[in-house]
Structures are given as structure tokens and as C-alpha cells.
N, C-alpha and C positions, 0 to 999 in steps of 0.2 A: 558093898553098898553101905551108905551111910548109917548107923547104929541110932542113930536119933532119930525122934518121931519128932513133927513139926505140925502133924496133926491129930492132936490130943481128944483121949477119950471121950468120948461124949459127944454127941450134938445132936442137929434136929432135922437130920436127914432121913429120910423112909429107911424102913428094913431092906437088905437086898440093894441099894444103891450102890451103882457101881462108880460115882464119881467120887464116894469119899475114897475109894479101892487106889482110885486114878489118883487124884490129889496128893494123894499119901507118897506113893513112889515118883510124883512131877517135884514135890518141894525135897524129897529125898536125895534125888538128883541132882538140883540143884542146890545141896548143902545149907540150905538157909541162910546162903546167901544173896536174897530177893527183894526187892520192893513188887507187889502183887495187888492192879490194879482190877477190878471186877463191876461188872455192872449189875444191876436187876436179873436177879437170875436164882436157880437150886444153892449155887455156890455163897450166895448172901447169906441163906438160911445157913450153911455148913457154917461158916464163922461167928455166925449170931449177933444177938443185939447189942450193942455198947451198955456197959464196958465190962460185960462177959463175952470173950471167943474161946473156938475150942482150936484157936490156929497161934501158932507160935511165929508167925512172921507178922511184919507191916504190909498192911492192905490199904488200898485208897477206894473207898465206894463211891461208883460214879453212874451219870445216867447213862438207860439200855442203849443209845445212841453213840456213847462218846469213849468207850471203854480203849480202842486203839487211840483215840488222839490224848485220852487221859493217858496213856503208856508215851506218846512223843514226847509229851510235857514232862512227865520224868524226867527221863531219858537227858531232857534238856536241862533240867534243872541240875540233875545229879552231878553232870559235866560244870554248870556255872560254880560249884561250888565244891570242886576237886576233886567228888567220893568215885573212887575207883572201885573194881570188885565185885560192882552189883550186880547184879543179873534185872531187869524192869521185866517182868512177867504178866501180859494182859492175857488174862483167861476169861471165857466167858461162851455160853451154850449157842444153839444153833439161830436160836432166834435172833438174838444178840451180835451174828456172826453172819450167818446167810444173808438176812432182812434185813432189821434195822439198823446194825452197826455196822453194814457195807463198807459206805462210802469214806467215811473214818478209815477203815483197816484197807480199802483200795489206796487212800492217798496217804498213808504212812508206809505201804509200799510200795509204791511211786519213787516216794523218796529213798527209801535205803533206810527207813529208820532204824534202830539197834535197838530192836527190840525182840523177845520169843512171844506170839502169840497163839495160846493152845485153845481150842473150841473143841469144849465138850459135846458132843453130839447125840442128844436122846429124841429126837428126834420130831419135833414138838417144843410149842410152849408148857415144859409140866410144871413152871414154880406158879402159875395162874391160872391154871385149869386143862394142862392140856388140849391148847387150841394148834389149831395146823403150825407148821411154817413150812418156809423153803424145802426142808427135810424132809418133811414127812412124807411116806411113800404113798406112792398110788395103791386106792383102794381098804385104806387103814382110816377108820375110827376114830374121830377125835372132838374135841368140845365145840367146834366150829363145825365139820365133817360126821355128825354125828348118826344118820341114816346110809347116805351110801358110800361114806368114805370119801377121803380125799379121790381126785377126777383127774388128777396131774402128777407128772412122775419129779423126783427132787434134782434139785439144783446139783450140779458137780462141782462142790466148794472148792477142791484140791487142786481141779483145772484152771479154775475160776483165778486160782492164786499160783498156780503156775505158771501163769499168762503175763503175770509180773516180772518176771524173770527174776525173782528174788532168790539166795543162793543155797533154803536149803526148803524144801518141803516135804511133809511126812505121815501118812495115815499109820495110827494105833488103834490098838483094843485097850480098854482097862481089863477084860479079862485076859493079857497075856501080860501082865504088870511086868516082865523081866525085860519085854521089848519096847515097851513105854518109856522105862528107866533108862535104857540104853540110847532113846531117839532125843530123850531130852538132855541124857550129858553132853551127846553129840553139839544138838544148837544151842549148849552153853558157849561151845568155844568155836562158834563162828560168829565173824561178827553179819549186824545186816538184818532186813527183817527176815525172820526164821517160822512159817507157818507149821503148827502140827494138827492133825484133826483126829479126835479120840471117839471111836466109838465108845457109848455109855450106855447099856442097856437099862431101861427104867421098868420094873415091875407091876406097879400102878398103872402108868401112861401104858402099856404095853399089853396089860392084863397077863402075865403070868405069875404062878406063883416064889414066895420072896425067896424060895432056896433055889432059885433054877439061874441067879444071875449068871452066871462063869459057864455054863452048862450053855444057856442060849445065845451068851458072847463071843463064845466057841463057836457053836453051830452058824454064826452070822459069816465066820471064815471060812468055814469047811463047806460051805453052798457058793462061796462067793461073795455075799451081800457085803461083805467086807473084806475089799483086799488090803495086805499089809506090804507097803513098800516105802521108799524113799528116792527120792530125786535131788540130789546133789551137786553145786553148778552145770544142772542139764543132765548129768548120767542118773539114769533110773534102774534101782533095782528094787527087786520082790524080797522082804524079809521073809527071814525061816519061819515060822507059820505057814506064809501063803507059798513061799518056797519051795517047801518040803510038798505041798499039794499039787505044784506045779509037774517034780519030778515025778509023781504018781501021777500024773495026767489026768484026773478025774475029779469031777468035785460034786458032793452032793449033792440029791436035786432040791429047787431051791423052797418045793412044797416044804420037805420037811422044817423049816426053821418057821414057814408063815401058819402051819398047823398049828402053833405051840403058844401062837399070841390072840386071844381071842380080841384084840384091834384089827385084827382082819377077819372077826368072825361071817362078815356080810361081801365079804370079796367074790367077785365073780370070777368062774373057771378061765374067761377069757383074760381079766384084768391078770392073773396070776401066769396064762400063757405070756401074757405080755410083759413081765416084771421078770419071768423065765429068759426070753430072748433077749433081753438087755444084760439083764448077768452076763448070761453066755458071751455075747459080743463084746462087753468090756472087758471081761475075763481072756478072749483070744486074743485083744488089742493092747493088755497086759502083760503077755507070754511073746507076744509080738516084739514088744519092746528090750524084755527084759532078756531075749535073745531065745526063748524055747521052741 
């Protein structure tokens, strides 16, 4: 692993955040060799105001809307004017990724653009108060949802972008940073648009306390709530995390991880039966796949 940090001491992220954990090992990986496009998001705050950041790459801040067609425009420029080498990295949260910057990262891959785009996933808008999005699970607490919980279960972003037939797609955890690292060296050296989706546990939005991040990042795999795999022109497999739980055949139930977050302090037994039975079925239609 690369001995340099690229993201430097300090900034104005919550305690307990697991996306500067992620950040850290995503520019790591990629050598800092990047141009790192970002919209309205957590990740604005981690870089900070002009012209203090606590980030040692080139960043282009762009609106919550345009963050993939801000990465084609790179992408396009860099080639008009011969720079080779780069990697164009559009990152940007679920809100930014589910919702509003859809259509953007639908029709950049469409095309095949050559770009890596990683969406942080906390599950919620938390850089504006924590209001619902696409993400956010059925039954959880949020600035919009704020008596009985979001009423709807979340989007399958992964599927969503599998459906493009783009050539490399990837769920992470930041709490298992060593496979984060690994998925992103990987869609450096493919070309094409390259989707990864990083669970990111947020302490605040989430309500638990700030030393439990890796702890409930964890638990988010070991239930299910996050499985770890990758799809590779079309072959899918389960990484070692969800791997190694696969050849145990058992995965925790999935009460224990929604105990731990008082965002679902108001969830009903049925809503949590019903978030049970989705696990389960995604989780056999996973093992399905990946040959168990």
C-alpha cells in the first residue's frame, strides 16, 4: 500500500466518520494519481473552504446534479490535451447518486465513459440535515421522516448500474478498508465506466455512539445489510468478508444491527419482519449466483 497520505490531518468531518476512513484508502489506491470531481455533499466539508483543504489532490466542485457529467468533461478534456495517467474520480453520497445525480451517471454509462465513480453511502442526506433519500431504509428516522420513519424500502443502486452492462461493478464497506483498497486498484486498470458503492456508517445520522463506527460496519456484513461482492464483465463474485459468511452458512439476525441505531428507534416489529425477509432473499439470490 501506498506510504502516502493524500488525506491530511485535520478537517471538518464529525468524529467517528467513516468516509474520511474510506477517502483515505480510495486516493491511496489510487496513487494520487487523480483529478477528483465532487458535488454538494459530507465530502465538500472533508476538503474545506478555498484555499485551505486537508486533501492533497485536484478536486473540481460541482453542482449535486452534475457530478458524473462533471467527471465526462474531464475525462474529455484531459484526452484534448494529451495528459495520460490520470485516473478522473467522481465521488459523491447517495443523495447525489440514487436521486439527484441519476440521470448524469445513467447517461455517462450509456456511453462507456472512462471514468471510476464511488458513491458513498450513508444513507441519507446527512451534509443538510439528514433528510430521507433513495437509501434510506424502510422504517428509520430521518429530518423528512421524522415520526414514523421512512414508509419505503431503498433503491438497489448496484442493480440499477448493473443494468448498464458496464464492465466492472463493486459494493465496499469503509469498515473493511483492506477490500476497499483492493476494489479500487482493481477499476484503476480497467478502462470504462467503473461503478463502486461504499457503505459509510454515519454516527449522527444514525444515532449511535462515535466509537462504534467499524463495530456497526461490521455488523452491517455479518446480518447481511451489506453484502460484499463484485461483478466483473458479467461474472459475479462474493468477497472475503461476505465469503467467508457464505461458507459458514449463517448470517446474523438482522435485528441485531437495527437495535444499535436509535434511527430506528420507532420501527415496527412488522416493518423489521419485513426488512428481515428481504435480507434473507437477496442474500440466497447472492449465494445463488455466486455458485453456493
Amino acid at each position: 500500500m501506498d506510504e502516502r497520505e493524500f488525506v491530511l490531518p485535520g478537517n471538518r468531518l464529525c468524529p467517528g466518520c467513516a468516509l474520511s476512513l474510506a477517502y483515505r484508502h480510495i486516493l491511496k489506491a489510487l496513487g494520487g494519481e487523480v483529478v477528483v470531481t465532487v458535488p454538494a455533499s459530507c465530502l465538500t466539508v472533508l476538503h474545506g473552504m478555498y484555499p485551505v483543504t486537508s486533501v492533497n489532490v485536484p478536486c473540481v466542485n460541482t453542482p449535486f446534479a452534475t457530478v458524473a457529467a462533471s467527471a465526462s468533461g474531464l475525462v474529455a478534456g484531459l484526452e484534448a490535451v494529451g495528459r495520460g495517467g490520470l485516473t478522473v474520480l467522481a465521488i459523491a453520497g447517495d443523495g447525489g447518486t440514487y436521486d439527484i445525480g441519476i440521470q448524469a451517471l445513467s447517461g455517462a454509462a450509456e456511453r462507456q465513459t472512462d471514468f471510476i465513480y464511488i458513491c458513498y453511502d450513508n444513507e441519507a442526506y446527512m451534509n443538510t440535515g439528514n433528510q430521507r433519500s433513495g437509501s434510506t431504509p424502510l422504517g428509520a428516522i430521518s429530518g423528512t421522516t421524522p415520526v414514523l420513519g421512512k414508509q419505503q424500502h431503498q433503491k438497489d443502486i448496484t442493480a440499477i448500474m448493473e443494468a448498464h452492462s458496464i464492465p466492472y461493478v463493486a459494493t465496499a464497506n469503509a469498515c473493511y478498508p483492506l477490500d476497499l483498497y483492493d476494489k479500487v486498484s482493481k477499476a484503476k486498470s480497467i478502462k470504462g465506466t467503473r461503478f463502486i458503492h461504499v457503505f459509510s456508517p454515519c454516527p449522527p445520522g444514525w444515532s449511535f455512539p462515535l466509537s462504534d463506527t467499524i463495530r456497526i460496519g461490521r455488523l452491517a456484513v455479518q446480518t447481511g445489510w451489506n453484502v460484499l461482492y463484485e461483478i466483473e464483465d458479467g461474472v459475479f463474485r462474493l468477497s472475503s468478508p461476505s465469503e467467508q459468511i457464505a461458507r459458514k452458512g449463517k448470517l446474523k439476525p438482522l435485528e441485531e444491527y437495527i437495535k444499535e441505531q436509535r434511527r430506528f428507534k420507532n420501527i415496527t416489529d412488522e416493518q423489521v419482519s419485513q426488512l428481515q425477509a428481504k435480507v434473507t432473499k437477496r442474500w440466497r439470490r447472492y449465494l445463488e449466483r455466486a455458485g453456493f
